[in-house]
Each structure stands twice: as structure tokens, then as C-alpha cells.
C-alpha positions as CSV (number, residue, x, y, z in Angstrom):
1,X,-0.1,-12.2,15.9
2,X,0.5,-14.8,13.2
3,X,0.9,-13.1,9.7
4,X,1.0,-14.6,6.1
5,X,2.7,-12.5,3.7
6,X,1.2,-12.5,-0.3
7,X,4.1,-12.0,-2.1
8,X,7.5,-12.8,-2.6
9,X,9.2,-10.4,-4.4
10,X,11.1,-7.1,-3.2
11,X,8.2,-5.0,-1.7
12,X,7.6,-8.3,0.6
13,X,11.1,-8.1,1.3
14,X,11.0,-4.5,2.7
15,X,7.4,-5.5,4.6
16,X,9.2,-8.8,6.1
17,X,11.7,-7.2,7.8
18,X,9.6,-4.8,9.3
19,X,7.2,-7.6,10.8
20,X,10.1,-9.3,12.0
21,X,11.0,-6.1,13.5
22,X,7.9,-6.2,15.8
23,X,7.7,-9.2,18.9
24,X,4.1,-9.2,18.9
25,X,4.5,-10.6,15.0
26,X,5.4,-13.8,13.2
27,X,5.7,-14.8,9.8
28,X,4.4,-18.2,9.4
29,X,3.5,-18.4,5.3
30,X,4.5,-16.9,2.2
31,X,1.8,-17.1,-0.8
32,X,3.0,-16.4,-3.7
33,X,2.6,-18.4,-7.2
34,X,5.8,-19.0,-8.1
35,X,5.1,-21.9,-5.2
36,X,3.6,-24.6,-7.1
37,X,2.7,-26.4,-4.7
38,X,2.4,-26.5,-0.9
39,X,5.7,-27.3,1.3
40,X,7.7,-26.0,4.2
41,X,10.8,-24.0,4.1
42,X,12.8,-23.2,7.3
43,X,9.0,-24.3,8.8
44,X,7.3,-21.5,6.9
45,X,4.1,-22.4,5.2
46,X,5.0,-21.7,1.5
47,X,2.7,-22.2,-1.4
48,X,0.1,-20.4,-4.2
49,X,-2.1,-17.5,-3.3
50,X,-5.1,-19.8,-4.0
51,X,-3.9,-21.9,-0.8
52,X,-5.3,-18.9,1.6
53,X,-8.4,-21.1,2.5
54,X,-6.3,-24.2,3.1
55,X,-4.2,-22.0,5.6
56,X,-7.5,-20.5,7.2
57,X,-8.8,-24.4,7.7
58,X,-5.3,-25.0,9.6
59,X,-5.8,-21.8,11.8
60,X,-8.5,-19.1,11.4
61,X,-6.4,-16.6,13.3
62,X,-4.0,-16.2,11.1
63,X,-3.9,-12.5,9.1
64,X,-2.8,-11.2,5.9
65,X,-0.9,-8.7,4.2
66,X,-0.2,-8.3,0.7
67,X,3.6,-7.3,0.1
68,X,3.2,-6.9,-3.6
69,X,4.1,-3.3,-4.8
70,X,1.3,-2.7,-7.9
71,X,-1.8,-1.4,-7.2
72,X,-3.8,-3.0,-9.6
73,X,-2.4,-6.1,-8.6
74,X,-3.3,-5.8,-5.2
75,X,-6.7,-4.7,-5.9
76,X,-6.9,-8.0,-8.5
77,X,-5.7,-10.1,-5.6
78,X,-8.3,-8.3,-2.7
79,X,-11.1,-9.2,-5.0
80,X,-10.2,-13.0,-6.0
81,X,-10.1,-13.7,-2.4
82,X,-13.2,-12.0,-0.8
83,X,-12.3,-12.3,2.8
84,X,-13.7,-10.2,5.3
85,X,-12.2,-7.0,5.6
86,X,-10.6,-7.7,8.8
87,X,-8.6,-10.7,7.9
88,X,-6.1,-8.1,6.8
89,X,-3.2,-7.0,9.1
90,X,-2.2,-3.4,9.0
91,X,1.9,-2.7,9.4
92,X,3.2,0.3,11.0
93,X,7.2,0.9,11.3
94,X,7.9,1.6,14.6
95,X,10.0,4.9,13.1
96,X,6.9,6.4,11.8
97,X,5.1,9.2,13.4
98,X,1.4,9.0,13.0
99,X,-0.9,11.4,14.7
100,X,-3.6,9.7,17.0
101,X,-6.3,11.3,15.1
102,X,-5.8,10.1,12.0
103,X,-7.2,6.8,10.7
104,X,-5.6,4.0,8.6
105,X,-7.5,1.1,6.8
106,X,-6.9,-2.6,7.0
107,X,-4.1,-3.7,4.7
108,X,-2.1,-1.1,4.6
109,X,1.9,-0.6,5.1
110,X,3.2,2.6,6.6
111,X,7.3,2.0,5.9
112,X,9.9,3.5,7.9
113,X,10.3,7.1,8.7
114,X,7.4,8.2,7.6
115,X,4.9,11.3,9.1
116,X,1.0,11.1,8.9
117,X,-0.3,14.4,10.9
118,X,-3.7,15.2,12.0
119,X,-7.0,14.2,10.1
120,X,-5.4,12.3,8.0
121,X,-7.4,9.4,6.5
122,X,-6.0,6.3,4.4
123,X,-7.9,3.6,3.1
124,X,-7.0,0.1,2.7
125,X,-4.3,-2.1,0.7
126,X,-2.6,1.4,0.2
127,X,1.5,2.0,1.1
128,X,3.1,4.6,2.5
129,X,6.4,4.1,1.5
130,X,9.6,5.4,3.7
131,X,10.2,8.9,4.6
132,X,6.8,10.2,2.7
133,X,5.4,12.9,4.4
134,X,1.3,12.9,4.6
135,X,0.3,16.2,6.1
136,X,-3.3,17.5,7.9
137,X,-6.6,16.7,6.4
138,X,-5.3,14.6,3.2
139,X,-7.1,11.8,2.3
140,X,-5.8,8.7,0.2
141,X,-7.9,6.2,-1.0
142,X,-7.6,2.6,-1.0
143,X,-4.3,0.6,-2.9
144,X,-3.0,4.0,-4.2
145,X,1.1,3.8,-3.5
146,X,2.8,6.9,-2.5
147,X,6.5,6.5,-2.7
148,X,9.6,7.1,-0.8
149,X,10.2,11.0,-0.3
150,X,6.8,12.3,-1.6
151,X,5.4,15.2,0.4
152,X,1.7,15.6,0.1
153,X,1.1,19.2,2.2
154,X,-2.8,19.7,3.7
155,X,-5.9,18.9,2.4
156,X,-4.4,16.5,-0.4
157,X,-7.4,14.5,-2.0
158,X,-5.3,11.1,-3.7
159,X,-8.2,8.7,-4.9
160,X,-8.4,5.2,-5.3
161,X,-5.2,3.3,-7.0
162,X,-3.2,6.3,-7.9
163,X,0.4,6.3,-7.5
164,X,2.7,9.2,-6.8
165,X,6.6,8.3,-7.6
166,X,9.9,9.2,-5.6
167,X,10.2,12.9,-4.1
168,X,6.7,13.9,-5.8
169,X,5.3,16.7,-4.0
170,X,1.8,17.8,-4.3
171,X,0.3,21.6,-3.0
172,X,-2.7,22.1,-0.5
173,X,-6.1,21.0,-1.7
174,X,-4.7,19.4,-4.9
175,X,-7.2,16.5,-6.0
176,X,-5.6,13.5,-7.7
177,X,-8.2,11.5,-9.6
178,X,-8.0,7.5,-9.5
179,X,-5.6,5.6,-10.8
180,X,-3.7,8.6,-11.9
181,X,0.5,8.1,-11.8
182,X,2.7,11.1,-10.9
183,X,6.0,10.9,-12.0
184,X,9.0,10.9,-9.6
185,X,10.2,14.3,-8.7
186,X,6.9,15.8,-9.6
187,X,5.1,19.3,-8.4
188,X,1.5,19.3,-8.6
189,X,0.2,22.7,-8.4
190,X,-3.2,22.0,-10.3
191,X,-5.8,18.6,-10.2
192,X,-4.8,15.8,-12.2
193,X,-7.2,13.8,-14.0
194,X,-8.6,10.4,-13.2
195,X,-6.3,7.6,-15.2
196,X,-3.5,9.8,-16.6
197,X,0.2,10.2,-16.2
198,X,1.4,13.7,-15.2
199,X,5.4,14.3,-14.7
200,X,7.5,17.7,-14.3
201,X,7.8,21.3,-12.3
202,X,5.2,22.1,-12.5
203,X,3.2,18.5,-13.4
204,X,1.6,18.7,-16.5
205,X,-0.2,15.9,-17.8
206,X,1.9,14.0,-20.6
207,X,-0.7,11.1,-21.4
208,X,-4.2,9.4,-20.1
209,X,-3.4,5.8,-19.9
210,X,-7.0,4.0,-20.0
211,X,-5.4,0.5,-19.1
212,X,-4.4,2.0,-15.6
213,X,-8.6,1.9,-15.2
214,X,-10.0,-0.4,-13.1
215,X,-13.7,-1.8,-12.6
């Protein structure tokens, strides 16, 4: 499968290393725009995000990913675009263990090490990052980020855009509202609000942070 990679930064470095981890992959462009123009380097397609159509034009097979960290930015970038749904590639580490009855959306990056058990459901342009634990029936909604460590135990409900920081872990049938942010090293024992930052043991909320909203 030929994949382009949106994004240049460290995230993308993480996610390129896992594609070139997998035979069945190949990197052939980097958008990112810091790329002022179009040109080849190493005879990789590099150039501006807004050069997606002209790489479409050149081969319609090609898929995307987008290796950019933020979740608001990835959200802004899904939206400028508006391709189909499944134009988007979805990256599993071969070190992860993922139960065959859960379901993961299009877009999404399950890192290394990770563990996603039964039922689980994630939704799209979200990242589970390495060694995060996702146990039964939790469900994460689309371009939330839940970071390196975090332990969500069963029946987790994260909606859309929230991130969860390093070593966070959450208690069964804790609802996280969108675009919430829980700080690393975190215990939720209680639901957290939609757009607001909770940190601590046990999480209390320490601010609601309108600008993490998104239409």
C-alpha cells in the first residue's frame, strides 16, 4: 500500500517508522507546509498539505495518514480536505494486541505495545499512543489522543477530541466529555466535563478551557 504521511514533525516521526516497519507499506510523500512548494527528496513526493489533490491526480490509490499529534489540528486538517472517509490508512504496530472484536476507525494510529481488549470501539483520526492500555467495552471517539502509559479500565466513555496525558488512568464507566484534557499522571474516579482540564489523585477539575471547543 502506498501511504502519504501529513506531517513532518515528531509524531510523523514515530508513525514513519512504524510504516516502514510493515512490507506491505511504502511511504511515497510527505505533506506538510513547511514545503513551499512541490519537489522530490530521496524520490519522496514532498510538498504543502493543499497538494493532496495533485498527488490523487498522479495516483488515486494512494492513502493518507495524518502524523500530526494535536487534535484540533487534525480535526482542522480532516475537514479542509473532505475526502472520503476511506482515503485514510489506519496504522497498527505489529507489538500491539488488539482483540478481534473490537473495531478501530479509519485514520487512526495504534503505537507500539499497546492493548485494546474486547468491545472496544475507536473512532477515527484518534492515537493510541505506546503501551496505553484500552480495556473491555470503552469507547473513544474520533481525534481524541490518549497518551503513552494511560490505562483506561472497562466501560470508559472518552468523547470526541479529548486528550488524556502520560500514565493517566481512568476507573470503570467514567465518561470524559469532548475535548476535555487530563493531565499526565491523572486518576479519574468521577466524569469530567466537556472542554475542561482536570489534573491530580484523584482528578479534579482545575479549569474549563472554552478555546479547546470545536464546531
Amino acid at each position: 500500500m502506498k501511504i502519504a504521511v501529513i506531517g513532518r514533525g515528531g509524531h510523523s516521526k514515530v508513525i514513519s517508522e512504524m510504516i516502514h516497519s510493515n512490507e506491505d507499506y511504502q511511504i511515497v510523500a510527505y505533506l506538510d507546509d513547511k514545503y513551499e512548494n512541490v519537489r522530490l527528496i530521496d524520490n519522496i513526493f514532498c510538498g504543502p498539505i493543499s497538494s493532496v489533490n495533485k498527488l490523487l491526480k498522479y495516483d488515486p490509490n494512494i492513502k493518507f495518514i495524518i502524523a500530526i499529534g494535536n487534535n484540533k489540528t487534525r480535526k482542522l486538517i480532516v475537514e479542509k480536505l473532505n475526502l472520503p472517509n476511506e482515503y485514510y490508512v489506519t496504522i497498527i504496530h505489529k507489538s500491539s494486541i488488539i482483540s478481534h472484536c473490537s473495531k478501530i476507525g479509519n485514520g487512526t494510529v495504534i503505537m507500539p505495545g499497546s492493548v485494546i481488549n474486547t468491545d472496544v470501539e475507536i473512532g477515527d483520526h484518534s492515537i493510541i499512543n505506546t503501551g496505553a492500555v484500552i480495556e473491555h467495552d470503552c469507547v473513544i471517539g474520533n481525534f481524541s489522543h490518549v497518551c503513552p502509559g494511560v490505562t483506561l479500565t472497562g466501560a470508559v466513555n472518552v468523547e470526541v477530541g479529548t486528550f488524556i496525558g502520560a500514565g493517566a488512568t481512568i476507573i470503570p464507566n467514567i465518561r470524559v466529555g469532548e475535548w476535555a484534557s487530563i493531565g499526565a499522571g491523572a486518576t479519574v474516579i468521577q466524569d469530567i466535563p466537556s472542554n475542561c482540564t482536570a489534573v491530580g489523585i484523584p482528578a479534579k477539575v482545575v479549569n474549563h478551557n472554552l478555546s479547546l471547543k470545536v464546531n
